[in-house]
Structures are given as structure tokens and as C-alpha cells.
N, C-alpha and C positions, 0 to 999 in steps of 0.2 A: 504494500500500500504506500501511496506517494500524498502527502498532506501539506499542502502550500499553507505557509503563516502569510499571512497576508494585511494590507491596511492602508484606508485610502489619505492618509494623512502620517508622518514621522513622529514618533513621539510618544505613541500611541503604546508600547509595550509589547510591540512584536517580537521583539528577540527576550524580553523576557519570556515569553510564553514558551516561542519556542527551545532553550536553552535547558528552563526547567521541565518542561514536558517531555523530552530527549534524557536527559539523565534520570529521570523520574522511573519513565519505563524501565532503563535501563543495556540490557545486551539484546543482542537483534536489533539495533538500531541505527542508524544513521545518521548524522547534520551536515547539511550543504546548507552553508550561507552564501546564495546570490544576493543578497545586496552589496555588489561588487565596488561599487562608488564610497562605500564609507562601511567596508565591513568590521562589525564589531561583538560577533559570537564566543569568537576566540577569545575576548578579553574573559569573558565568564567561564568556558571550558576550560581554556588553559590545557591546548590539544600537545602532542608530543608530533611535532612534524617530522613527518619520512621523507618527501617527496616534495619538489618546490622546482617547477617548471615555466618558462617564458611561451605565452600562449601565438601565435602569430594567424593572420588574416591572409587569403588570397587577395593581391590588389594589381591591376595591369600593368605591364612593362612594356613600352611600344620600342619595336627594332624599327627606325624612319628610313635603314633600307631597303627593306621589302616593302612600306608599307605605300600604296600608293592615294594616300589621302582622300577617299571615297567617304569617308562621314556614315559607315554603315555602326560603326563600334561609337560612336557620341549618337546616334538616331538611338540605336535599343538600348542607350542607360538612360532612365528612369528619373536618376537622381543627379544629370549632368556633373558625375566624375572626371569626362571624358569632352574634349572641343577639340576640332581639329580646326586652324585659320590658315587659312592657303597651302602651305607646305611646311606646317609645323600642326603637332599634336603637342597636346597637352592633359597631364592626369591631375585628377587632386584624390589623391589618395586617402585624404578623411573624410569623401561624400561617397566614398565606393560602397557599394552593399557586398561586396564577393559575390554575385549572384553569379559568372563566369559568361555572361550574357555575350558582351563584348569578345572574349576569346572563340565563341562557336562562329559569330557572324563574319568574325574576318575573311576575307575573300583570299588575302598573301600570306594565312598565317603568322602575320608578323608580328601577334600580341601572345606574349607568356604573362605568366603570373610570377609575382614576387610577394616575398613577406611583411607584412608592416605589425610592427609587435603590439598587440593588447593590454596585455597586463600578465599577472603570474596569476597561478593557480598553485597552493597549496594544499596535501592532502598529509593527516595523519589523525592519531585516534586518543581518547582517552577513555585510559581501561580500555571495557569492552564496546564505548562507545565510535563510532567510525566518525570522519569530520573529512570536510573538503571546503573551503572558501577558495575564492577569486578576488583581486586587488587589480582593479582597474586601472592601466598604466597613467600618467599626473597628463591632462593634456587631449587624451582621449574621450572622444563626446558617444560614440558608438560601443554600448554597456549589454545590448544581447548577445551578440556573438561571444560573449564570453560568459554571459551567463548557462547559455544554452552548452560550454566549456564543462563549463562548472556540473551540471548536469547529465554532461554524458557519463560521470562517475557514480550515478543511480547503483546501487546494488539490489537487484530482483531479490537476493534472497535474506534481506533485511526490510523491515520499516522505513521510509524516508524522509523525514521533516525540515521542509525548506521554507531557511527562512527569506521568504521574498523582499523586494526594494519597495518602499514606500512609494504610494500614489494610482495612479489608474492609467498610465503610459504603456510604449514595448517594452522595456525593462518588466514590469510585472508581468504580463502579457508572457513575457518569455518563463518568467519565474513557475506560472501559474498552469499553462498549456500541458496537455496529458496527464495533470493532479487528480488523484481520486478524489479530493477533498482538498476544497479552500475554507480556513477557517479565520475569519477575517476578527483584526484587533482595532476597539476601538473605545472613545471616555462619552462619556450622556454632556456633550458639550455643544454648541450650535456649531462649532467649527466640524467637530466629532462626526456630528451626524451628518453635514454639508458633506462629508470625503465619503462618506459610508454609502450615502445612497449613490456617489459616483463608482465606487467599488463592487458594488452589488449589482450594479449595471452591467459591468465587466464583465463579472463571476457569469450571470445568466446570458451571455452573449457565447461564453464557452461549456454553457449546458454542465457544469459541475454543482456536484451537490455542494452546501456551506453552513455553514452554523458562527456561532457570533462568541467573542469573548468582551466585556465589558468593564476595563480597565479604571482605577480609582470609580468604582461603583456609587460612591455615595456623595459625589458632586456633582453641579452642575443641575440638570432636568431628567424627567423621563421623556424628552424626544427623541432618545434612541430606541429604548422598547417600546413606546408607541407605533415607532415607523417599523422595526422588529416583528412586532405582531400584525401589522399591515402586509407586511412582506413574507407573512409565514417565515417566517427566517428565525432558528430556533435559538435561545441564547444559552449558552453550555455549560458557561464561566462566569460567575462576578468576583474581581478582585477591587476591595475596599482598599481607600486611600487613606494608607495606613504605613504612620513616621517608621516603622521597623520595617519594613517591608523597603521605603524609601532610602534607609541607611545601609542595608546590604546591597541592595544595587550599584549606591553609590561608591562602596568598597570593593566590585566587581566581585559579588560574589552569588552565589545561589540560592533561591530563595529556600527550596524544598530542601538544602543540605543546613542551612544557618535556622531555619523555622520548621524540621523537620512535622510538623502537621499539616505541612502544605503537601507532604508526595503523595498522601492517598487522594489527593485533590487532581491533580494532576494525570496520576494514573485516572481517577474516575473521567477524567475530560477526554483521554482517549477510549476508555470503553464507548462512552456516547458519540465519540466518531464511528467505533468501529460500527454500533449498533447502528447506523443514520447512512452507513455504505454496504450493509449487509442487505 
């Protein structure tokens, strides 16, 4: 089973949930943190790295002497990577998508592909916990090819809890695609609810089932479970905002390890997934 943490707003407590709900279970399990742009699961795991890899992109490389300036490889890119001006070509290698579009249509063969580096990808475990992040290279604007990186390290015969990138963009999009479950994190705030119903949108545009966790629970309003039970959208989780709960956080630490009555909590939130994908 694949369980996207997800949340249409930062801040929200998505990698707490998912950090403690991953140690919680415990073995047989997995954590891929795609949110590549500012990953920070590892500050809380504190994983033992094995493996620490530079991820790189197909991007065009025009030979200008075979190439006889016909405009067929700038016509089929999409995202104008690609201009040719009289007898010169020109690439921007940070609007390429790698779709390799450009390489089939060439008529003189004259375009190869070259690497333009992403970021890293670290994989290692703690205990019997598995772990993979991505660090998106300083400079780089294009964050799914490396998510979807990050991802190809699924282990079928494990559980897999990702925690995805804040917001409702391709970044999650990529985080969230083929998940058996999005469990989306969010606070009963009007901001809260403003990202929530942009998320939920999301979620039902890729036909995944989801369920809600409800972060500092006891502030703000109930315009989240209002619009919750409008949206048949089941809530799984309330975590009360509560100074102890705020202070291990902020010591990078775990909640279910520092306030041990939180792990049957936790374990019970993945039974109710599992029950809601059964």
C-alpha cells in the first residue's frame, strides 16, 4: 500500500504525521520524503545513509553540423526549450521537459541528449525503518522529475508513506499519482480550509480515496469539519494544540517516542486507512 501525506497549505503538520505514523507502525515500512525543495523528515528520523546519488535529466544537444535548420525540433517543444534563428539553434535547458520529442523528429539526426543535474537522492534506513529523500539541486525550478526519482524507490513489499510537497501544483501531483490513499493534513483555520478545498479538488480529479487529519484541533473554527462532512471526507485524526506536543517538535524529535500514548494513536490512524482501502 502507497499513502501520500499530503496538504494544501505548509505548515500544516504533514511531516509530523507522517514521521510519526512510519515509526509508529514500525518494520515493513517505508518513508520517501518528496518534498524535494525543502526536505525535512530526516531531521526527525535521523536515517543512517547508505547511498547518496546525483540524479541527472535528458536535455538536447544540437550537432549544427548535421543539423540543417528546418524548425521541426522548436515546432514539437511545447515549452519552447528549443529556437532555431536563421543558422543558429538554441537550447534553454531549464524549460526542457525531457519528453525526447525533439530527438525523434529530427530529420539529420543531429540532436543527442545530455545530462543537466537535478539534485541528489538519498536512500538509507533507520532500524527497521526504510527512508529515501531527494534535495533538489539550489537553482532548479523543475521539482517532479525528481520526485517521481525519488519514487521509483517504492518497495512493493513494504508499506509506503510519502510525504508529499505542500500545495495543489505538479510537485504534489507527482507526489500523489498511483497512491492508494491521500491523507491530507490540515488546522480548522480560514486559511486551512481555503488550501483544503483546493486539495480535495486535486485528490478527486485522480479518483483516490482520502481521509483528513486535523492538526492543532482546538483552534480556530469548525469550517473544516463543516466542509468535511459536506464533502463526505472522513476525519481520522485530531491533534490538539498542545505546548508539549509543540516542544518536541521543536527539539526534532518524535512525538509517539517523547509522549509514548500517542503510538496507539497513530497505529489506530493507519488501521482506519487500511479499513477505508479494503
Amino acid at each position: 500500500m502507497i499513502i501520500s501525506i499530503a496538504s494544501g497549505k505548509g505548515g500544516t503538520g504533514k511531516t509530523t504525521v507522517a514521521t510519526n505514523m512510519a515509526v509508529s507502525i514500525g518494520s515493513e515500512v517505508q518513508l520517501l520524503d518528496c518534498d524535494v525543495e525543502e526536505p525535512n523528515a530526516h531531521l526527525f528520523i535521523n536515517p543512517v545513509i547508505e547511498v547518496s546519488k546525483k540524479i541527472y535529466t535528458p536535455v538536447p544537444q544540437i550537432d549544427e553540423e548535421k543539423c540543417n535548420f528546418c524548425k521541426k525540433c522548436a515546432q514539437i517543444c511545447r515549452f519552447k526549450a528549443i529556437a532555431v534563428i536563421k543558422e543558429t539553434v538554441l537550447t534553454f535547458p531549464e524549460l526542457c521537459h525531457s519528453c525526447g520529442g525533439c530527438v525523434e523528429v529530427c530529420p539529420e539526426k543531429a540532436i543527442t541528449e545530455t545530462g543537466r543535474e537535478l539534485g541528489v537522492i538519498e536512500i538509507g534506513h533507520r532500524n527497521n525503518l526504510a527512508f529515501a529523500h531527494g534535495r533538489l539541486r539550489v537553482g532548479e525550478a523543475m521539482s517532479p522529475p525528481l520526485i517521481r526519482k525519488v519514487r521509483s524507490y517504492t518497495r512493493s513489499d513494504r508499506l509506503t508513506i510519502i510525504d508529499a510537497p505542500p500545495g495543489t501544483s505538479c510537485p504534489v501531483i507527482a507526489a500523489m499519482k498511483g497512491a492508494d490513499f491521500v491523507l491530507m493534513v490540515t488546522e480548522p483555520t480560514p486559511f486551512g480550509l481555503h488550501d483544503l478545498e483546493l486539495a480535495v479538488e486535486a485528490v478527486k480529479l485522480l479518483e483516490i480515496p482520502r481521509g483528513l487529519v486535523i492538526n492543532r484541533s482546538d483552534i480556530g473554527n469548525d469550517g473544516v469539519r463543516t466542509y468535511a462532512k459536506k464533502e463526505n471526507l472522513p476525519i481520522l485524526m485530531e491533534i490538539p494544540f498542545d505546548r508539549r506536543i509543540a516542544e518536541v517538535y521543536s527539539r526534532g524529535k518524535l512525538i509517539v517516542e517523547e509522549m509514548p500514548e500517542w503510538k496507539e494513536r497513530f497505529i489506530e490512524l493507519h488501521r482506519k486507512i487500511e479499513k477505508l482501502t479494503s
